[in-house]
NUMIDO-690838 format. One record per residue: x, y, z of N, C-alpha, C in turn. Coordinates in steps of 0.2 Angstrom, whole numbers, plus 2048, in hexadecimal, padded with zeros to 3 digits. Layout:
N
XYZXYZXYZ ...
***
This chain:
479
78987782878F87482B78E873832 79086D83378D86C83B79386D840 79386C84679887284A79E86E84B 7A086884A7A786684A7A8868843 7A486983F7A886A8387AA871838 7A787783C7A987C83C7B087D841 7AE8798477B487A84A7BB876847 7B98718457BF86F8407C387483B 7BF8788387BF87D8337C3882838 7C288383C7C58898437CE889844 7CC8808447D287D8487D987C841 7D687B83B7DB8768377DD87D832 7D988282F7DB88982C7E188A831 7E288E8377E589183A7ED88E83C 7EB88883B7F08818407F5882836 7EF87F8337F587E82C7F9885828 7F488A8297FA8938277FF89382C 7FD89283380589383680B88D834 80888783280C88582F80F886829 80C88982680E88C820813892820 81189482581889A82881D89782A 81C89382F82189082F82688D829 82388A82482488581F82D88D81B 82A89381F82F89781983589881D 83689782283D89982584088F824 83D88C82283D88482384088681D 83F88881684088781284888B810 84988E81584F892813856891817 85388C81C85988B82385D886820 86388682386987F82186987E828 86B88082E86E87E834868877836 86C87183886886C83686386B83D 86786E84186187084785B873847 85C87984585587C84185287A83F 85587783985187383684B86C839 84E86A83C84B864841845867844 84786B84784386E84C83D871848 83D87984583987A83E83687583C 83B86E83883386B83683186683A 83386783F82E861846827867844 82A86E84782187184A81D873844 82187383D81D87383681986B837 81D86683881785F83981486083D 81386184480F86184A809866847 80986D84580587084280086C83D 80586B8388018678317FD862836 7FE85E8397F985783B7F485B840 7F685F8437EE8638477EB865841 7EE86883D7E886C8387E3868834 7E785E8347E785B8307E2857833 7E38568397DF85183E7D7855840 7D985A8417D28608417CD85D83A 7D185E8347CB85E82E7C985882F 7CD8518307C784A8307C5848836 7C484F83A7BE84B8417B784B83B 7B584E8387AF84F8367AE84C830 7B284682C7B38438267B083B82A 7AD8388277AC8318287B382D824 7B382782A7BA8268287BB822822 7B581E8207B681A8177B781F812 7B48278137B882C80E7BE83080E 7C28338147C58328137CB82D815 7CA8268147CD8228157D8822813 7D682480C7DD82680B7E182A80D 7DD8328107E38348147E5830817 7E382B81D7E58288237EA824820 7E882281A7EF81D8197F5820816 7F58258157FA82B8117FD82D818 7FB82F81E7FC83082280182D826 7FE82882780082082A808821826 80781E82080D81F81C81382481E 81282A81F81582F81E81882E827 81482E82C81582D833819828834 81882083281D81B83482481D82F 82281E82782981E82282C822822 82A82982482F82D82483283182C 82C83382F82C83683982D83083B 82A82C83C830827842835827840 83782583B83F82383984382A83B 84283083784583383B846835841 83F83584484083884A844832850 84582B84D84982885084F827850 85182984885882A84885B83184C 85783684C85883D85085983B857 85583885C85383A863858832866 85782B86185A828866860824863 86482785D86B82885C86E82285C 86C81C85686D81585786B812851 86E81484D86C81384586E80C844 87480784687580184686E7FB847 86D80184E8667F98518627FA84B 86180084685A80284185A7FB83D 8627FD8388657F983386C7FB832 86E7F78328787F68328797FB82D 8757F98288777FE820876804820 87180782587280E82987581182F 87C81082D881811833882818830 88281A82B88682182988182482B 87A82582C87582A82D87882E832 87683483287A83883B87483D83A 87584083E87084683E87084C83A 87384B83787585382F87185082B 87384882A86E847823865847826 86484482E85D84582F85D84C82F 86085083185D85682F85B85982B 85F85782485D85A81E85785781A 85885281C85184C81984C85081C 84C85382484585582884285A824 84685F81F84286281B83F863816 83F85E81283B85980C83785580F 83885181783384F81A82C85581B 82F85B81F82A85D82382886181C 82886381882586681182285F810 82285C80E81D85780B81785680D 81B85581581385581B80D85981A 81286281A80E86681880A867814 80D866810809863806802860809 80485980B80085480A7FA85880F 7FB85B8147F685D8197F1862816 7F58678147F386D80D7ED86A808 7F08628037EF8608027E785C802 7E985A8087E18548077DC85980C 7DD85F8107D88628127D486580C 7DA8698077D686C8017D08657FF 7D68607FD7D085B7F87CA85A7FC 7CB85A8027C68558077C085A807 7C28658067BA8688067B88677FE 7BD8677FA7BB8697F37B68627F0 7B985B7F27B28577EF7B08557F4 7AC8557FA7A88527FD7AB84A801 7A484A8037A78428067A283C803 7A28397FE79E8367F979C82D800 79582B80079482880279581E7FF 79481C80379781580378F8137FE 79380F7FA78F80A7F378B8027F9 7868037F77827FC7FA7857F57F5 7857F17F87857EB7F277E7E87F0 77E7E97EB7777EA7E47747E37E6 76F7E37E576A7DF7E576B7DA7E9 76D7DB7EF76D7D77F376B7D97FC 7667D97FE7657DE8037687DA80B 7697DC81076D7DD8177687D6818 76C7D281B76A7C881D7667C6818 7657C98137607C58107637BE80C 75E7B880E7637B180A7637B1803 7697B180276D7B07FA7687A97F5 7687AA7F07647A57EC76A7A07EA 76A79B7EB76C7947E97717957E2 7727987DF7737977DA77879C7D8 7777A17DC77B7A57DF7807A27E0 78179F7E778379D7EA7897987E7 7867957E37897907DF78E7947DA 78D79A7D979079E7D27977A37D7 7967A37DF79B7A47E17A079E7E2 79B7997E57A17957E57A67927E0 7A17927D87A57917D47AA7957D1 7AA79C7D37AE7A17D17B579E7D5 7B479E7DE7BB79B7E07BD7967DF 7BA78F7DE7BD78A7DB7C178C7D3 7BD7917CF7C27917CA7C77977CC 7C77987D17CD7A07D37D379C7D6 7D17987DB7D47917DE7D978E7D8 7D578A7D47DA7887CD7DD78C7C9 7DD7927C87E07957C47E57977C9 7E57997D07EA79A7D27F07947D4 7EC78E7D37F37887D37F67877CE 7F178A7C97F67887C37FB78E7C1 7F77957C27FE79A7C480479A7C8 8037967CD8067947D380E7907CD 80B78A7CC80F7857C98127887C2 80F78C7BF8127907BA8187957BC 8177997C381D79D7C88247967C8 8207937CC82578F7CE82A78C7C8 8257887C382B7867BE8307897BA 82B78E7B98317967B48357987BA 8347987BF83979C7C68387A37C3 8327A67C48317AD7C28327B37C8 8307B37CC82F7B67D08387B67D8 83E7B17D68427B17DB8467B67DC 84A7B87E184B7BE7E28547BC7E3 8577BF7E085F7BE7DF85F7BB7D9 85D7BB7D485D7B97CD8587BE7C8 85B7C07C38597C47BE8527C17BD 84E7C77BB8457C47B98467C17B3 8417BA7B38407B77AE8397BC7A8 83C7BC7A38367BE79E8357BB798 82E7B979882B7B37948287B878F 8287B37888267B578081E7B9784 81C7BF7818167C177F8157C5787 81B7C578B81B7C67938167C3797 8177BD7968107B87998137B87A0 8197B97A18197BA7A88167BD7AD 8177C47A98127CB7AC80A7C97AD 8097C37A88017C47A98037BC7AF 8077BA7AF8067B57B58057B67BB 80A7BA7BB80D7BD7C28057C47C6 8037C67BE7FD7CC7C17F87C87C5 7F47C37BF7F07BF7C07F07BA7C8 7F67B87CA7F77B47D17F67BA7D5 7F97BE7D57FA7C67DD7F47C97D9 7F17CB7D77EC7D17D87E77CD7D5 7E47CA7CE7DE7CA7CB7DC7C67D1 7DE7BF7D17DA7BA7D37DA7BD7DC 7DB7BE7DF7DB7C37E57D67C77E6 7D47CA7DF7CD7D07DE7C97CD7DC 7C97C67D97C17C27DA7C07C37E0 7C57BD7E57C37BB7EA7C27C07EE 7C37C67EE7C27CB7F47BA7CD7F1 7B97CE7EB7B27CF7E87AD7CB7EC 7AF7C57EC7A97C07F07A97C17F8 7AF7C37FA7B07C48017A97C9802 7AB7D07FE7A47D57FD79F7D17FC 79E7D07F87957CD7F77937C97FC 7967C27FD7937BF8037947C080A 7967C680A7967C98127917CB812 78B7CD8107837CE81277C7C8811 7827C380E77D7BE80D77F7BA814 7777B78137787B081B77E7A9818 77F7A98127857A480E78D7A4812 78C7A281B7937A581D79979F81A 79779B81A79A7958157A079A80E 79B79B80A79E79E8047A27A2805 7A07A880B7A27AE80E7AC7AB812 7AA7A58147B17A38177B579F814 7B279E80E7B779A8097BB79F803 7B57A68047B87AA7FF7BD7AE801 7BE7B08097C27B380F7C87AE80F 7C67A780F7CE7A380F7D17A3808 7CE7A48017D07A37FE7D67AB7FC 7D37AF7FF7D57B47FD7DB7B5803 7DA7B28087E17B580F7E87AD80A 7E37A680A7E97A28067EE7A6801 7EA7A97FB7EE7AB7F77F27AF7F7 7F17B67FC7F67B88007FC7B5802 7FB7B18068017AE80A8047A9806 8007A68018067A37FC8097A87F8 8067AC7F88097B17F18117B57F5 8107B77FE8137B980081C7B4801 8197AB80181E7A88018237A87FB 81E7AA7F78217A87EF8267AC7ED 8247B37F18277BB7EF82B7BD7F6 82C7B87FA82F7B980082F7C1802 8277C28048277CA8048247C880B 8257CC8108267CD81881D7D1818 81E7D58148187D78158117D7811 8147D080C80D7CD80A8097CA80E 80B7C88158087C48188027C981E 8057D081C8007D581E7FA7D981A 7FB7D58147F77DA8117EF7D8810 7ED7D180F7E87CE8107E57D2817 7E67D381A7E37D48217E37DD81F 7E77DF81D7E77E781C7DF7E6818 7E07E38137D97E380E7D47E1811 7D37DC8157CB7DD8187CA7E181C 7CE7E481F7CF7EA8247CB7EF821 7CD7EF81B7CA7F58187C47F3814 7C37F08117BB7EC80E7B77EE815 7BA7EC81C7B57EF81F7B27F381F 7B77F88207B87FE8247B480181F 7B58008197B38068117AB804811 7AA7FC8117A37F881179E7FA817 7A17FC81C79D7FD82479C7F6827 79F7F282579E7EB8297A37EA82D 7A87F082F7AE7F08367A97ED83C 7AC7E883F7A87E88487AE7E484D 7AC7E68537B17E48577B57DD855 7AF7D78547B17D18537B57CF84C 7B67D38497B97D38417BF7D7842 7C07DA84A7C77DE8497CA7D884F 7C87D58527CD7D18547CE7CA84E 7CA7CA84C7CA7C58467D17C8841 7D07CE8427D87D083E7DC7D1841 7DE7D384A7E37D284E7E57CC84E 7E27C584E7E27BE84F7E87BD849 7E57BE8437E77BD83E7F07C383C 7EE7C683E7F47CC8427F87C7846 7F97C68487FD7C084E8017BC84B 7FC7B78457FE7B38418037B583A 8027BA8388057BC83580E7BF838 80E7C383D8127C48408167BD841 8137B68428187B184581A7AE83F 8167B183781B7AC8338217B182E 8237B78328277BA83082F7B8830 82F7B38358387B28378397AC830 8347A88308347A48298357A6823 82F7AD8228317B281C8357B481C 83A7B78218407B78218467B481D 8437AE82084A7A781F8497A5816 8417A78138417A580D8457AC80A 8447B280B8467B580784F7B7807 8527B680F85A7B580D85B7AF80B 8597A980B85B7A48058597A87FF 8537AA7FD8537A97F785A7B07F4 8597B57F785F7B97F68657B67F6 8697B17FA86E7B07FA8717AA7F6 8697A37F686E79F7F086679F7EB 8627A27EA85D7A27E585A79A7E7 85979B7EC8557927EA84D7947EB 84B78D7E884278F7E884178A7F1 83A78B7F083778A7F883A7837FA 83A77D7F683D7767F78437787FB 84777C7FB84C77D7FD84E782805 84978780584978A80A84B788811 84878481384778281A84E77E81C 84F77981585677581585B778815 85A77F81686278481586478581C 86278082286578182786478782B 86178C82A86179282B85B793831 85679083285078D83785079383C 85678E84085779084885979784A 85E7988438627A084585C7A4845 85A7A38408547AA84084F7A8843 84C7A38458477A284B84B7A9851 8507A58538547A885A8547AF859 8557B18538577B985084F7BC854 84B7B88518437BD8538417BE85A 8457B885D8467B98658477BF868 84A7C386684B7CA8688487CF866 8457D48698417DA86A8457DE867 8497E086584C7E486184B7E2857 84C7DC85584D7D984F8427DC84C 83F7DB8538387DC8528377E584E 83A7E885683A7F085383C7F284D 8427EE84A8447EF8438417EF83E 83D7E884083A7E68388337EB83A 8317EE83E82B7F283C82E7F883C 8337FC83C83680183A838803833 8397FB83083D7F982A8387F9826 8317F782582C7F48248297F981D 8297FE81F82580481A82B80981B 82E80A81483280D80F832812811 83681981283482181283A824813 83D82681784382A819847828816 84982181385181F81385182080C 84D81F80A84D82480284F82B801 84C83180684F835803859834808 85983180D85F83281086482E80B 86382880786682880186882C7FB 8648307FA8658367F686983C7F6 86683D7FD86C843801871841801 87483880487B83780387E8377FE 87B8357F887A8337F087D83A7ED 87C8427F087E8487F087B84A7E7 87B8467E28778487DE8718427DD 86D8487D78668417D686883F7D2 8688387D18698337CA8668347C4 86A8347BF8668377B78638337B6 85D8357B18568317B38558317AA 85382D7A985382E7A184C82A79F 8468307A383E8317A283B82D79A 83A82779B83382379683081F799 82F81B79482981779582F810799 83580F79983380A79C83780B7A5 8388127A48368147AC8308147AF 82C8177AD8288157AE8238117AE 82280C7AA8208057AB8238027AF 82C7FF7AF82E7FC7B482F7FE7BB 82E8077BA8308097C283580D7C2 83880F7CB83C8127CA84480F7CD 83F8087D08448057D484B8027D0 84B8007CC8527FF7CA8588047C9 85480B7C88598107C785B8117CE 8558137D28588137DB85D80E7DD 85C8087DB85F8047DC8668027DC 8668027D686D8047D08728097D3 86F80F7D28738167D18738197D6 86D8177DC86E81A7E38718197E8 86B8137EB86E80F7F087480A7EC 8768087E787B8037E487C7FD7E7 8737F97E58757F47E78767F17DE 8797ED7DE87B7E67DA8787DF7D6 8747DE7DF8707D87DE86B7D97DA 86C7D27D68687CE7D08617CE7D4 85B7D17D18567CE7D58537D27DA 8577D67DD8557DA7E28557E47E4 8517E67E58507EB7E184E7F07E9 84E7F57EB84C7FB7EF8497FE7EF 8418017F083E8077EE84080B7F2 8408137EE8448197F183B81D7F5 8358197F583181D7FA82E8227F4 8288257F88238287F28278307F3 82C8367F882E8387F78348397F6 8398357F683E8337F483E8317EA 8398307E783782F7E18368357DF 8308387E282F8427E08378457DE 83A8457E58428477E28458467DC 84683F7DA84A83A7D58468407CE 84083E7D083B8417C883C8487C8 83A84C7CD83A8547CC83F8577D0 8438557D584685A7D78448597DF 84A85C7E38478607E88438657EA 84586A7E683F8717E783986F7E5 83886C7E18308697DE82C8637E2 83185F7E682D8587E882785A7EB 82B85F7F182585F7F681E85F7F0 81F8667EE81786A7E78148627E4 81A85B7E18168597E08148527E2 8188527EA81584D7F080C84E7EF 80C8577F08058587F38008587EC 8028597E47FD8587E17FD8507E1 80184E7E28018447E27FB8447E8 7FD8457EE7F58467F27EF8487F1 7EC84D7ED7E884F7E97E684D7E4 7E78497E07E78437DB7E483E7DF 7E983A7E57E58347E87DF8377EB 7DD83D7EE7D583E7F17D183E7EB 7D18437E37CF8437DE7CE8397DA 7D28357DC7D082E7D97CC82B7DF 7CD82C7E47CA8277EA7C382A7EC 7C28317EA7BA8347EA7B68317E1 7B98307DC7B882B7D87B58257D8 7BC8217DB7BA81A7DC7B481A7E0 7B581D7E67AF81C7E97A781C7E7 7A881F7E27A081E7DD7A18177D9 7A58157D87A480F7D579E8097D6 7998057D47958027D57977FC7DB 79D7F97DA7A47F67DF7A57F87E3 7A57FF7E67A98027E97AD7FF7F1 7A97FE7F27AF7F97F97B37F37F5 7B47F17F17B97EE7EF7BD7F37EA 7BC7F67E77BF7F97E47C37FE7E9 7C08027EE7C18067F37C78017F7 7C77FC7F77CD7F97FA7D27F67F3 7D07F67EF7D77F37EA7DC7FA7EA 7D87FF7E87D98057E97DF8077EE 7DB8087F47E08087FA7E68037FC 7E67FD7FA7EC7F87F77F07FB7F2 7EF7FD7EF7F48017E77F78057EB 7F280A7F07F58107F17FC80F7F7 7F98097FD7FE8077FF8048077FD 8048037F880D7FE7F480E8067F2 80A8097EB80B80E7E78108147EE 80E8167F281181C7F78188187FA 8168117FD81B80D8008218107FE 82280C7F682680A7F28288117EC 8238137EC82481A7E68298187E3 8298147DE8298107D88288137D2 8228147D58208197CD81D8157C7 81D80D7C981B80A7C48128097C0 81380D7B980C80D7B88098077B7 80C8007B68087F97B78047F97BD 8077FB7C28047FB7C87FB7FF7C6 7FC8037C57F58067C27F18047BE 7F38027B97EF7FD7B37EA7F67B8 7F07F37BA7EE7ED7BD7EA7F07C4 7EB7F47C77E47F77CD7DF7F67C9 7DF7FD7C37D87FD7C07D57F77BD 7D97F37B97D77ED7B67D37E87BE 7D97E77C17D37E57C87CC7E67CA 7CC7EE7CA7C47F17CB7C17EF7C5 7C37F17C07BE7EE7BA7BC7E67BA 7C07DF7BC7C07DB7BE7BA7DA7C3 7BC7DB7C67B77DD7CF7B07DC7CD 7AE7E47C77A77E67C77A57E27C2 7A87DE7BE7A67DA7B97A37D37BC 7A67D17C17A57CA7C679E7CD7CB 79F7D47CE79B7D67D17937D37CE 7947D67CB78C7DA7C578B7D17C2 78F7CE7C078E7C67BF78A7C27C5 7907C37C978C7BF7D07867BF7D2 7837C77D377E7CB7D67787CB7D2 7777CC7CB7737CB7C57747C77BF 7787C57C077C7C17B977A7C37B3 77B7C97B077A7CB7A877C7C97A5 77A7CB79E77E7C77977857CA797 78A7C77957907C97947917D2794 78D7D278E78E7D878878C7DE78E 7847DE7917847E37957887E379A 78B7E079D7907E07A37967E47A0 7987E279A79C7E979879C7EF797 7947F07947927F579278F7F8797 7907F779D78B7FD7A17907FF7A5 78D8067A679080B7AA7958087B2 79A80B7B279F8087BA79C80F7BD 7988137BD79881B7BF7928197C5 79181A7C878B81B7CE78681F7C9 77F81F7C777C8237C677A82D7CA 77A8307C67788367C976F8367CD 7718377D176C8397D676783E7D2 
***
């Protein structure tokens, strides 16, 4: 063990028991002040015990804490520690005017147990499997020129990713599958599902496949057609689904193809700041598409002619309307602060097509009570825990759901794909925590993606016959 791993070991054992002690008078107090306070210095402990164990982690492996982390710091601790210290629930969101300091108190005890959990949680995973190493791209070594033919078989793939995705495009648009204040459309044999997967995820995980391979080829051409093809499809997809934070997710995923691939460098991270900027300026537009499309269902032809322009330009003028939307951005607190007010949990009536379609309609329906056709709320991954097991149980099964993601994402990581997989993965994990939905399509279609991916991969790079591409191992060989 080399000496920051043992001084980590020093610092994070000691830091996480005393919050463990802590974690029992937290568990028994009602006065909402103690309680605040208690699990403030139960999180404060958990993130030093927690920050202690990945000084000594390389960040491609544990990559998913950070984003679990990330998660749990903006969706659940800032919101409340906002509501608590500067008492102004209006400026948050109008619709959280009843919040007071009773319900963030109570909520802070579910919060700072899960923190717990989660801290308990990925230290254990992070000594028990190791830190598994970054997968090379196969047959292809560091600048060496790509063979012509190659070349031609990438750029074939995006010209045919490119047409199919127009023609999914034009299939969205004429069925109006995807509009938000009108009931989902669903087509004979659920061809919708397979249109709508195939536009957002499949053809997305080609192009981001090419991104990986021709990032070490000198082919910077294919490299930047396969990178526009993949940021385009984003930002149409984001228009289509007037989602705010579609227009950030492209950038999240090369961020982390980086990061997971070791191809991070300075000039690739203002290349995502740059691209960050732009993204930020087309959101008062996202905006304007998504309250049309909420309030009289028109499709894009119609957006902009709804008059609506100016107002919401002006609206973004303000330094306050900014703070919002990044406070509002990732789902966490208001979940469970909905439940609390909700005083009970809503009957849940556990099958398959909870599970499949999620948990949002019920939260939606029964909790929050909204009405709108088309539009739906996620109650947040521990606000979900509650609905399904309970309060006394969530935190226990916040933290084996943490345990679970370091057991798949030390997994994936052996996969012969592994930086692309490694980042479809951490996209899943994103939305899946955001949202905690709970929806198991969401996992089928991850996986289906990676199996995609390594299929295109192993094609581009050696082009096999069919049969063996099926047939061989997605497992890293044993050493």
């Amino acid at each position: 063990m080399t000496t920051s791993g043992r001084a980590g070991k020093v610092i994070s054992i000691p830091a996480l028991a005393i919050a463990v002690i802590c974690a029992i008078p937290l568990s028994i107090a009602n006065d909402g002040l103690v309680v605040i306070w208690i699990g403030i210095a139960v999180v404060v402990l958990s993130a030093i015990g927690l920050f202690a164990s990945l000084r000594e982690c390389k960040v491609e492996s544990c990559l998913w804490v950070w984003i679990l982390l990330v998660i749990l710091a903006l969706g659940y601790l800032t919101k409340s520690f906002y509501f608590l210290f500067f008492e102004s629930a209006g400026f948050y969101r109008p619709e959280f005017s009843w919040v007071d300091e009773a319900i963030v108190g109570s909520s802070m005890k579910a919060i700072s147990m899960a923190f717990l959990f989660f801290s308990v949680a990925s230290y254990g995973c992070l000594r028990a499997l190791g830190l598994p190493r970054t997968v090379p791209v196969p047959k292809v070594e560091e600048g060496q020129a790509v063979d012509e033919s190659l070349r031609r078989r990438c750029l074939g793939v995006l010209v045919l990713s490119l047409v199919l995705y127009v023609v999914g495009v034009f299939g969205v648009v004429v069925l109006r599958l995807p509009v938000m204040g009108q009931e989902a459309v669903h087509l004979p044999l659920r061809l919708d599902f397979i249109i709508n997967r195939t536009i957002r995820e499949v053809l997305p995980a080609v192009a981001l496949t090419i991104v990986w391979l021709t990032d070490r080829w000198k082919s910077k051409l294919t490299w930047a057609a396969a990178v526009a093809l993949f940021v385009g499809i984003h930002l149409c997809n984001a228009a289509l689904s007037t989602s705010r934070g579609g227009a950030i997710i492209p950038l999240l995923a090369l961020l982390i193809l980086w990061i997971v691939s070791g191809r991070i460098s300075r000039r690739r991270c203002w290349m995502v700041a740059g691209c960050l900027v732009v993204a930020l300026a087309l959101m008062p537009i996202i905006t304007l598409l998504r309250a049309s499309a909420l309030v009289e269902g028109e499709r894009v032809a119609g957006y902009v002619a709804a008059g609506r322009t100016d107002a919401v330009l002006e609206s973004y003028g303000e330094w306050q309307v900014w703070a919002n939307l990044l406070l509002t951005r990732i789902t966490g607190a208001e979940g469970i602060w909905w439940l609390i007010r909700e005083g009970q949990l809503p009957d849940l009536n556990i099958g398959l097509d909870v599970f499949w379609g999620g948990l949002a309609e019920v939260y939606t329906r029964d909790v929050v009570g909204i009405r709108l056709a088309g539009d739906y709320r996620a109650p947040g991954i521990l606000g979900a825990f509650v609905m399904l097991v309970g309060w006394d149980l969530s935190s226990f099964a916040f933290g084996a759901y943490v345990f679970l993601v370091g057991v798949a994402w030390s997994q994936v990581r052996r996969l012969r794909n592994a930086p692309v997989a490694s980042t479809l993965f951490a996209l899943a994990l994103i939305t899946f925590t955001i949202e905690g939905t709970f929806r198991c399509q969401d996992i089928l279609v991850t996986a289906g993606c990676m199996l995609v991916s390594r299929w295109f991969s192993t094609w581009l790079s050696a082009k096999p016959s069919f049969g063996r591409m099926v047939g061989s191992s997605m497992l890293m060989p044993k050493e």
